[in-house]
N, C-alpha and C positions, 0 to 999 in steps of 0.2 A: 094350627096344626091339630091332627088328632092324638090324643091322648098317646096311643101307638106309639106314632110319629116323635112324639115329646120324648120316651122314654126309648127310645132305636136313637135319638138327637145326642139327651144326656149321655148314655151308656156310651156312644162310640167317644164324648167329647170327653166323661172321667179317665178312659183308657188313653187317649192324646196327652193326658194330662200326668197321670199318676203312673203311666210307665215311666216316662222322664224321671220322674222325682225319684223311686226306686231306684231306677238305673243309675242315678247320680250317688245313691248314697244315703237319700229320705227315707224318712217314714211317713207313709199317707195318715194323716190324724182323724179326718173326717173329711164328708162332702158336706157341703148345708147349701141346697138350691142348687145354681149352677157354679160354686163356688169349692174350693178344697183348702183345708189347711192341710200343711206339710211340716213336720222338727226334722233338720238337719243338726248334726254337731252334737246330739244327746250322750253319747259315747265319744267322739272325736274330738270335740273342743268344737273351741267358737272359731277361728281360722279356718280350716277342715271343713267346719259346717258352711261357713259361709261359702267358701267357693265351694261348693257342692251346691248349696241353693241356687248361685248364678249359673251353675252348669246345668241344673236342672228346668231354669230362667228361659237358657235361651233354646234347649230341648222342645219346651212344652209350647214356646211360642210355634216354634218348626212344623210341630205335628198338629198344631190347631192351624196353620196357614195350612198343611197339607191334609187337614180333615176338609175344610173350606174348599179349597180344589177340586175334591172327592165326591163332595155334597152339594157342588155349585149348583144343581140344577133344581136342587128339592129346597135352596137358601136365597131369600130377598135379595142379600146382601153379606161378604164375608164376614168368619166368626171374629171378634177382636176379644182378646184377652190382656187383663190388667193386674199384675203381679205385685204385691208390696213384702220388702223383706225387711227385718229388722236383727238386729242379734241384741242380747241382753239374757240378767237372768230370767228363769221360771222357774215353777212349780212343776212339775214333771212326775208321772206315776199311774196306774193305772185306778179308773174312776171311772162311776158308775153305779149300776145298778142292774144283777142280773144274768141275761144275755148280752146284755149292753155294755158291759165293761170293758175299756178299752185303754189302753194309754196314751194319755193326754197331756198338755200342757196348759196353763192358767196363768195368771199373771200380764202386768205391764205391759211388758217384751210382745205378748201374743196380741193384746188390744194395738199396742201403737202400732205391729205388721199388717192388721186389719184395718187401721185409719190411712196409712201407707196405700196400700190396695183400694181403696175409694180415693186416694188424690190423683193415679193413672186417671181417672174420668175428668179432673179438673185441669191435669194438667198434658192432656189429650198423647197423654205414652203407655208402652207399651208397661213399664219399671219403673218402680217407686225404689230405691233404698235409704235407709239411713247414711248417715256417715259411719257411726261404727260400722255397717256393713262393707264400706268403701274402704275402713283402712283394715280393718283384717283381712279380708281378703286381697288385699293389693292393688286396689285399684285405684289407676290415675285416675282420678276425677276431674282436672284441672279444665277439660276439656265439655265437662258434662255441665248440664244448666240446673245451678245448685240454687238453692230456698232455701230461707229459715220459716219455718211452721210451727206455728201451737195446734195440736192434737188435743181434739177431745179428752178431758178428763187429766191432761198435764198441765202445771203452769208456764214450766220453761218451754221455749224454742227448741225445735229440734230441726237440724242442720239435714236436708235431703236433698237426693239428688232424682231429678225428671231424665229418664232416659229412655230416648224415641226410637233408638238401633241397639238391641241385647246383644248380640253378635260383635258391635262396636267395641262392647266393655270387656267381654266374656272371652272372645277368642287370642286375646293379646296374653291372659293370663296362662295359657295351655292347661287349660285344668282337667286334671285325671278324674273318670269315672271309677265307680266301685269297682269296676269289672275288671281294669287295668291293673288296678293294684296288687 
């Protein structure tokens, strides 16, 4: 693609991405590449946040299948995107330097969301979550195809779940957007 091209690709694909999150209840934290961190629950709690990220989960998947439809002609092959969520504490506040200063997150929590997010490519789904994220938010699992995983930089096993259908998990919960509330 031309340079152009790349950044008319990215720009329409952060807007697919980071309305959802918003609308759910996020805060977009950062883009890096074709990638976005997002904190749910920073004000609401870890419950609250969690179905908010799953609501925003299966938002963003929607709108990059229907960026993909949109773009099908100017695209090899449809967009896929791969989500990892995790809850735990952080470090939360804003950081920086600048113009740059923004509010961020650091910490555990945010690494193993990001090791999460690279096992969608291993474990060819759409959703990575934790278990904490599965019982705060409410979700049967029983049905979902669970792993124990050592992540990067932990010793222990961490209990996840590979989920190939976000709509599968997400719509059983009827989870309310911000806008509702």
């Amino acid at each position: 693609k031309l340079p152009y091209d790349l950044v008319f690709l990215l720009n329409r694909y952060f807007e697919s991405v980071g309305e959802p999150i918003s609308a759910a209840g996020g805060m977009v934290d950062k883009f890096v590449g074709d990638g976005v961190m997002a904190l749910f629950g920073v004000d609401s709690g870890a419950q609250t946040g969690c179905r908010q990220a799953l609501a925003a989960a299966k938002a963003m998947v929607d709108q990059v299948r229907v960026l993909s439809e949109n773009l099908v002609e100017d695209l090899p092959e449809p967009l896929r995107i791969g989500i990892g969520i995790h809850c735990g504490p952080a470090v939360v506040g804003r950081m920086g330097y600048g113009s740059a200063i923004h509010v961020t997150a650091i910490g555990d929590t945010v690494n193993v969301a990001s090791r999460l997010q690279d096992l969608t490519k291993e474990f060819k789904c759409q959703l990575v979550i934790s278990e904490e994220v599965a019982l705060q938010a409410g979700v049967d699992a029983s049905a979902l195809s669970r792993h124990d995983v050592t992540v990067r930089n932990r010793g222990e096993a961490l209990v996840i779940y590979a989920v190939d259908d976000v709509p599968k998990i997400v719509d059983p919960l009827r989870l309310v957007s911000s806008e509702t509330r």
